[in-house]
C-alpha positions in Angstrom: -1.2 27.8 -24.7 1.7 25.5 -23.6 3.5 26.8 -20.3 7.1 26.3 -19.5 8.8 26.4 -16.1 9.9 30.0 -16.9 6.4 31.2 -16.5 6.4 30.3 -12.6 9.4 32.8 -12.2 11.6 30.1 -10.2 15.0 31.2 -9.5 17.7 30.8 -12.5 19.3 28.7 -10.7 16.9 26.2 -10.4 15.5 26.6 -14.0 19.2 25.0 -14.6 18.2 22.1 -12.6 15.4 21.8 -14.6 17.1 22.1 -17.5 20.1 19.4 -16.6 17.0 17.0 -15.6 15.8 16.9 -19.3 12.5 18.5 -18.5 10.7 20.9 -21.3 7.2 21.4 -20.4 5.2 20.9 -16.9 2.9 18.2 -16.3 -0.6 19.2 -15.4 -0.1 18.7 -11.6 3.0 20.8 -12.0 0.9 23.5 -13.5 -1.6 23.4 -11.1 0.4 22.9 -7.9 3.8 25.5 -8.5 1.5 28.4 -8.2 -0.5 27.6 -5.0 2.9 26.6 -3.5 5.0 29.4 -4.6 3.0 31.4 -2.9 3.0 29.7 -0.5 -0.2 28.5 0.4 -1.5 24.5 2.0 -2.1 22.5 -0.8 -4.3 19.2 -1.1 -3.5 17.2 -4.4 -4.6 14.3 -5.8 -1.6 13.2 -8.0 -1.6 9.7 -9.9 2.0 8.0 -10.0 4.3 9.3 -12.1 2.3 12.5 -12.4 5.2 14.3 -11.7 4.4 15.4 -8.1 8.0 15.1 -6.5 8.9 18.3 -8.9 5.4 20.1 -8.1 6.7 20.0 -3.8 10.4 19.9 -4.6 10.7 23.1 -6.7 8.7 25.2 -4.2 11.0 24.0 -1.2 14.0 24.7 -3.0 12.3 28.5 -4.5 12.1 29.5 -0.6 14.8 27.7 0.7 17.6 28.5 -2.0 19.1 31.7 -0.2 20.6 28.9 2.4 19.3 31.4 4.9 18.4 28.8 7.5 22.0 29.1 9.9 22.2 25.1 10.2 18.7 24.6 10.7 16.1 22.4 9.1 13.4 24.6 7.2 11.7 21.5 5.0 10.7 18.6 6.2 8.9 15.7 3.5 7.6 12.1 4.9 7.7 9.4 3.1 6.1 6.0 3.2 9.3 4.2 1.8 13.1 3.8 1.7 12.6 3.9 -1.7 10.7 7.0 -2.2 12.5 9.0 0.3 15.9 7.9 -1.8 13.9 9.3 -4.6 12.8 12.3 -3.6 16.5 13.3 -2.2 17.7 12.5 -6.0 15.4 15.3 -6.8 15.8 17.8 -4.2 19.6 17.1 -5.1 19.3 17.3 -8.9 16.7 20.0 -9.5 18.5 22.2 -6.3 22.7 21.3 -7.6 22.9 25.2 -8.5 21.5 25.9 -5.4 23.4 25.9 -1.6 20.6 23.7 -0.2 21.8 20.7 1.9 19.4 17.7 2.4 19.7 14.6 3.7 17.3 11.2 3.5 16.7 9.3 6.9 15.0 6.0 6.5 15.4 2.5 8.4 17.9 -0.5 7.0 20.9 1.3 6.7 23.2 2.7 9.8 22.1 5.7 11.9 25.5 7.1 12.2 25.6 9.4 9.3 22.2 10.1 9.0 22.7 11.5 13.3 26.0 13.7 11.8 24.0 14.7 9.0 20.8 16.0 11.2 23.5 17.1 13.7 25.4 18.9 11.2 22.2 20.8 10.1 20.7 20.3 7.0 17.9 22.7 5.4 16.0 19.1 4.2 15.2 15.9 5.7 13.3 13.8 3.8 12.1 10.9 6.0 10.1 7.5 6.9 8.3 8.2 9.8 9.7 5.7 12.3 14.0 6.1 11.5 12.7 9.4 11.9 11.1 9.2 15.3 14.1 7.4 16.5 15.9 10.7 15.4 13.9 12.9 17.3 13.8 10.8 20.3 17.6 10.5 20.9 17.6 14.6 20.2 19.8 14.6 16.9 16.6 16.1 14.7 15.2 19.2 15.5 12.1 20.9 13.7 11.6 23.8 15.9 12.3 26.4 13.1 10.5 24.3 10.6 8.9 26.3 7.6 7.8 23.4 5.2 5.8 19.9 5.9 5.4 17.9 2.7 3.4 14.3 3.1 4.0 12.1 0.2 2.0 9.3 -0.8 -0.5 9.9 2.0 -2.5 7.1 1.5 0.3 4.5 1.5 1.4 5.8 4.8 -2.2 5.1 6.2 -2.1 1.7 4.9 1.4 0.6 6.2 0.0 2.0 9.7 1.7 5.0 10.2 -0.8 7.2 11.4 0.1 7.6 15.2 3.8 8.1 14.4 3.1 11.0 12.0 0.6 12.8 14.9 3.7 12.3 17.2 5.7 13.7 14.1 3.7 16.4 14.0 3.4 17.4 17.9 7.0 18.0 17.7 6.6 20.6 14.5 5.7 24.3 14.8 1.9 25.1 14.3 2.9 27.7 11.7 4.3 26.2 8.5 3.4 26.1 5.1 1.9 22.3 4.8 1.6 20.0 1.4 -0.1 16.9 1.3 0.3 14.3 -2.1 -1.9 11.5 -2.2 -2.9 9.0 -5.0 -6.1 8.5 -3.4 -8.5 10.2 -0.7 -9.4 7.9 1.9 -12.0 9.2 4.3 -9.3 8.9 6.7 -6.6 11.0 4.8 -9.2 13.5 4.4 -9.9 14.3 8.3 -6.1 14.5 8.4 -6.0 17.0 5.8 -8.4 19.0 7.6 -6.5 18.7 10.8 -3.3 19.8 8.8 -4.0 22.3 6.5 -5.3 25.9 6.7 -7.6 26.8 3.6 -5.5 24.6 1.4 -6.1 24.7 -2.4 -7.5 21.8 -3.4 -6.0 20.5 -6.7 -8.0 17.4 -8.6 -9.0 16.2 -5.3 -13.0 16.0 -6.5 -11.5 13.0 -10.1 -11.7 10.0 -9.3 -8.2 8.1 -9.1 -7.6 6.1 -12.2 -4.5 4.5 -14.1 -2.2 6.6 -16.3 -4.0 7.1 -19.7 -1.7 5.3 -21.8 -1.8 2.1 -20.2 -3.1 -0.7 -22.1 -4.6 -3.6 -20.0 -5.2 -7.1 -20.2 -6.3 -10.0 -18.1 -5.3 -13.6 -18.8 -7.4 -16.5 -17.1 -5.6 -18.9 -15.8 -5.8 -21.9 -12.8 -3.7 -20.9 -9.9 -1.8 -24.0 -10.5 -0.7 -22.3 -14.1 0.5 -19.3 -13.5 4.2 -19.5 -12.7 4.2 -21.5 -16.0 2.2 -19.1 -17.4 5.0 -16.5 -16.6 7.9 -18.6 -17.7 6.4 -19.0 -20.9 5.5 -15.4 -21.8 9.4 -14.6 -21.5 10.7 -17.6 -22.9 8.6 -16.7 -25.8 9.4 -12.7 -25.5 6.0 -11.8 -25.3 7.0 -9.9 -22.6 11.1 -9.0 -22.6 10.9 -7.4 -19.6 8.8 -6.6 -16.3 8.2 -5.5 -13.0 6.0 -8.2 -11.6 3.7 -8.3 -8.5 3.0 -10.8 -6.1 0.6 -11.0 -2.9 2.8 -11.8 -0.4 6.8 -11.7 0.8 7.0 -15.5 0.6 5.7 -15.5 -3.2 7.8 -13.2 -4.1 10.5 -15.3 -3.0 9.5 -18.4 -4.5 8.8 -16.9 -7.9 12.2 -15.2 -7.9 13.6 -18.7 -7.3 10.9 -20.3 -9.9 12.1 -18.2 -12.5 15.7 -18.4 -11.8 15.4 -22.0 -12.4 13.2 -21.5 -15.4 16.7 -19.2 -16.8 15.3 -16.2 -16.6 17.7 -13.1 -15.0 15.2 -11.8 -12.1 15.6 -10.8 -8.2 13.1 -9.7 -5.9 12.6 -6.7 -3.4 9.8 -6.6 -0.5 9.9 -5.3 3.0 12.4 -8.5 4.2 15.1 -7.6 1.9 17.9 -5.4 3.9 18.5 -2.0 2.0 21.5 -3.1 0.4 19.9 -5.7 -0.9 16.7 -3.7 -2.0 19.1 -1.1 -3.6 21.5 -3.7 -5.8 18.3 -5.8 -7.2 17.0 -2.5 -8.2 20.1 -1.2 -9.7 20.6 -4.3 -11.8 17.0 -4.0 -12.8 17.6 -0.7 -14.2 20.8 -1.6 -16.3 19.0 -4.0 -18.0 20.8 -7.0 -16.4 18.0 -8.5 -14.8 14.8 -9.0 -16.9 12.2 -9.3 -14.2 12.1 -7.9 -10.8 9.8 -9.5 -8.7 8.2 -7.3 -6.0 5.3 -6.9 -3.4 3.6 -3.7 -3.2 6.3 -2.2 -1.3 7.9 -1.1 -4.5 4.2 -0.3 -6.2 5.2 3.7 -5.2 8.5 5.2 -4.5 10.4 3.9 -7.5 11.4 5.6 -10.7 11.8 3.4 -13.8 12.3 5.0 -16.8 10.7 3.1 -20.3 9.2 -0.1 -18.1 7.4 -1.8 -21.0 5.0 -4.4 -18.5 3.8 -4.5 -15.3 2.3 -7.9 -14.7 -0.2 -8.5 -11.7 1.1 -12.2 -10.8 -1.8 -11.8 -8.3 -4.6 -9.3 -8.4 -4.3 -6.7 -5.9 -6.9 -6.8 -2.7 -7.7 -3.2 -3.3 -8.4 -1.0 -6.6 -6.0 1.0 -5.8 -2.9 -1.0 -5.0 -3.6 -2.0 -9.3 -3.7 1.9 -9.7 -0.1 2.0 -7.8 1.4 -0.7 -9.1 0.2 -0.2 -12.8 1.8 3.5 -12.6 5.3 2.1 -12.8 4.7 1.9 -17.0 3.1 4.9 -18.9 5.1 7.5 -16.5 5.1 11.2 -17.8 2.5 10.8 -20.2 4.5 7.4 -21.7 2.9 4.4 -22.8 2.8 0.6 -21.1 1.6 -3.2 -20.4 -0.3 -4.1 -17.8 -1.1 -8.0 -17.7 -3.3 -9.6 -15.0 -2.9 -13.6 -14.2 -6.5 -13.8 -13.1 -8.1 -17.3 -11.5 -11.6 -18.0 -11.9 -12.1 -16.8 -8.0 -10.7 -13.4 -9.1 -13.5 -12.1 -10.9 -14.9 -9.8 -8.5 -11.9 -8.1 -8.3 -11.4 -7.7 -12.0 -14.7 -6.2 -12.0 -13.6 -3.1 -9.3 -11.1 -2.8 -11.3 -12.7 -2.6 -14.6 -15.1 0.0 -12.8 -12.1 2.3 -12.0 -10.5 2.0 -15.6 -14.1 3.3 -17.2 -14.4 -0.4 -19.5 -14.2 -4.0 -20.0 -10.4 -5.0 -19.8 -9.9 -7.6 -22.8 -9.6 -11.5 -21.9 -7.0 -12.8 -24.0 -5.3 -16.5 -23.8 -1.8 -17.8 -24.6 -1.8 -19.6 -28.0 -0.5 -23.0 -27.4 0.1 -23.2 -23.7 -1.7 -26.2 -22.2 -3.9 -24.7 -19.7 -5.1 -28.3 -18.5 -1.7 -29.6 -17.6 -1.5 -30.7 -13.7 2.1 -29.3 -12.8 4.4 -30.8 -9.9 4.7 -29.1 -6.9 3.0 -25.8 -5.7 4.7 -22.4 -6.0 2.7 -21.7 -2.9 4.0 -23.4 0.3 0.9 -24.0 2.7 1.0 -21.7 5.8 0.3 -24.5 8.3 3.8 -26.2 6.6 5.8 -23.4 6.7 4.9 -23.3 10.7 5.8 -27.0 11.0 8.3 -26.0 9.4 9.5 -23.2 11.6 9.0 -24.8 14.9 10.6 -28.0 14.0 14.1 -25.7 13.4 13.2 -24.2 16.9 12.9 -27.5 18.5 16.2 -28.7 16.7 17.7 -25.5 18.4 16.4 -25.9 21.7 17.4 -29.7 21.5 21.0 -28.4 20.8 21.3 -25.8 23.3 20.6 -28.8 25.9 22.6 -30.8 24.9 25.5 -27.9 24.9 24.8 -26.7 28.1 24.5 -30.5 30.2 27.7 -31.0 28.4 29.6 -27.8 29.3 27.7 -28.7 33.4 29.4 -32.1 33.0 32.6 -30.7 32.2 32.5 -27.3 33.9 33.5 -25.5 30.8 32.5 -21.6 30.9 29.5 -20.8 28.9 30.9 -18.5 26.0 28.3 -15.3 27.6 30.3 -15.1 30.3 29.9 -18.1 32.4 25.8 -17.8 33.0 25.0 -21.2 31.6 22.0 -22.7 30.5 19.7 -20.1 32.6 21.8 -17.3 31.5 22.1 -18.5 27.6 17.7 -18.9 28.3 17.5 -15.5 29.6 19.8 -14.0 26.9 17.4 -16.1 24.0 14.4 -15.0 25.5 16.0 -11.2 25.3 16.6 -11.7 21.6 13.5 -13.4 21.3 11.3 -10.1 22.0 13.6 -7.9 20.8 13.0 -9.9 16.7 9.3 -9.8 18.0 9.5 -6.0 18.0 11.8 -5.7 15.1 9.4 -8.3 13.0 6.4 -6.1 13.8 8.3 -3.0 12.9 9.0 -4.2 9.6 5.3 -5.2 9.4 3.8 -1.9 9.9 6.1 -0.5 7.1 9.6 -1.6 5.6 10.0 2.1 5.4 11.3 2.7 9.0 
């Protein structure tokens, strides 16, 4: 027997949410994972992307906080690996609570810290969070968790792999011991699981013994192809609308950015969106993505969780994933809610081991299939793929020419005794101030590395 949301007795008011949202009948972690939380229990679930998880942790936050009994206080707090699942999981905890006097507010790096500080100092009953904007919160005083009833982790695993381990213990030093505690996760690393046991009391375990695997109705297919081939490869499976439109993955930051360009060229609509794009950025590429003016957005595995996109046709794998479960991730953007989708790996020869995890995981052979027509001997010009050891040469030849420069600026402004614009330090002064700015990028460059979600 189907159940419906009535069946969990939630509040009218947020069975109006529901209702405004389009939803008719709960997914299976929704049916498993309302209960447990309702009453309010520590809950352990393994959830697949686009499962929908965000509604089986948002309704129950909303269900105990909806009396707006809190007096200006937080009461829920959810981490996030992401900007862009934190923005996500606000546009739920707004939509499904908008009959409800529940105030939230989403704190995340890239944007100001102004009104997210008036926000927290306001008092909001939910922050929904990356770890470090948030520890930056707590350590200049303007977020408080010391009448906290609610922890939710989201996407557990992802914040293990961007590195945020130590910040969430020092998250969680600053939380009261007694709380109600809900941790998502795609997959159960070892690691995620001590922390589970560290975090949760007797928690109901829900699908955490299946194995994690891509949404059911994807259909997957791997297409050989030289290294040297694949951007062409990609050009010519939209010029020939094979594919009309994708979300497409690439190893690295710096290939992201040359495919973007590659296809722009090629006159394809596209942008990209990775951990070095500022929020603003990140937030109109994704926007035009979703209205349809853009026909691929390139991405790293930044935007493999934390982003909602409704009908996706393909997901292509411009590079195979390191790890099983980054394909997993980033094949879950098609076939959401029980939906079907593409998944199309551009596989070299030396990517065969890794086609072969992932085959394990989907339960079969993934079919080889070939582009009927393309010349896969032809020897293009040029390498999509800019050597590291040239992109160094690079770099340091632009430092030199700056340091050269600032030389030549400040022996000029000595021979002329014109003020140096800081204030009349000169060259030492201008050196000290560079070296400053210097560390100061270093930090902020190592930040971003550990996770674009600060």
């Amino acid at each position: 027997m189907q159940m419906s949301f009535k069946d969990f007795s939630l509040d009218p008011a947020l069975l109006r949410g529901i209702s405004d949202l389009g939803f008719t009948d709960p997914t299976p972690i929704q049916v498993a994972a309302l209960p447990e939380a309702l009453a309010g229990r520590d809950v352990l679930a393994a959830a697949m992307t686009g499962s929908g998880k965000t509604a089986a942790f948002v309704l129950p936050v909303l269900q105990r906080l909806k009396s707006h009994g809190g007096g200006g206080v937080t009461r829920a707090l959810v981490l996030t690996p992401t900007r862009e699942l934190a923005a996500q999981v606000r546009e739920h905890v707004v939509m499904l609570g908008r009959h409800t006097n529940v105030r939230s507010a989403a704190v995340f790096g890239g944007v100001k810290q102004g009104p997210q500080e008036r926000a927290l100092r306001s008092g909001v009953d939910v922050v929904i969070a990356t770890p470090g904007r948030l520890l930056d919160h707590i350590g200049q005083g303007s977020a408080r968790f010391d009448r906290l009833e609610i922890l939710v982790l989201d996407e557990a695993d992802r914040m293990l792999d961007m590195g945020f381990l130590p910040d969430i213990r020092r998250i969680l030093a600053k939380l009261p011991v007694k709380r109600q505690t809900m941790m998502f996760s795609a997959t159960l690393p070892q690691p995620i699981v001590q922390l589970s046991r560290a975090m949760l009391t007797n928690p109901a375990r829900i699908n955490v013994e299946r194995q994690a695997a891509p949404a059911t109705g994807v259909t997957h297919a791997v297409l050989p192809v030289p290294e040297r081939l694949k951007a062409s490869l990609l050009v010519e499976l939209f010029r020939r609308d094979e594919v009309r439109t994708a979300l497409v993955f690439t190893r690295t930051k710096h290939r992201a950015n040359r495919l973007a360009l590659h296809l722009g060229k090629a006159g394809i609509a596209c942008d990209r969106i990775h951990g070095n794009r500022s929020q603003p950025q990140r937030e109109a590429a994704l926007s035009a993505f979703k209205r349809g003016q853009l026909r691929v957005l390139v991405a790293t595995d930044l935007a493999s969780r934390g982003i909602d996109l409704v009908d996706l046709p393909h997901v292509i794998n411009f590079d195979v994933p390191a790890q099983v479960d980054d394909y997993i991730h980033r094949v879950g953007r098609t076939a959401r809610a029980e939906a079907t989708g593409n998944a199309m790996t551009l596989a070299t020869p030396g990517d065969e081991q890794a086609i072969a995890a992932i085959e394990h995981v989907v339960g079969r052979r993934i079919p080889r299939r070939t582009l009927e027509g393309f010349n896969y001997a032809d020897m293009p010009a040029g390498n999509l793929e800019v050597p590291i050891a040239e992109r160094i040469a690079a770099i340091r030849a632009q430092k030199a020419g700056e340091r050269t420069r600032a030389r030549a600026n400040a022996e000029r402004r000595s021979r002329t005794g014109t003020p140096s614009r800081n204030g009349g330090g000169g060259a030492g002064s201008r050196a000290a101030a560079g070296a400053g700015y210097g560390a100061g990028a270093h930090r902020r460059s190592s930040n971003q590395r550990r996770g674009s979600g600060r």
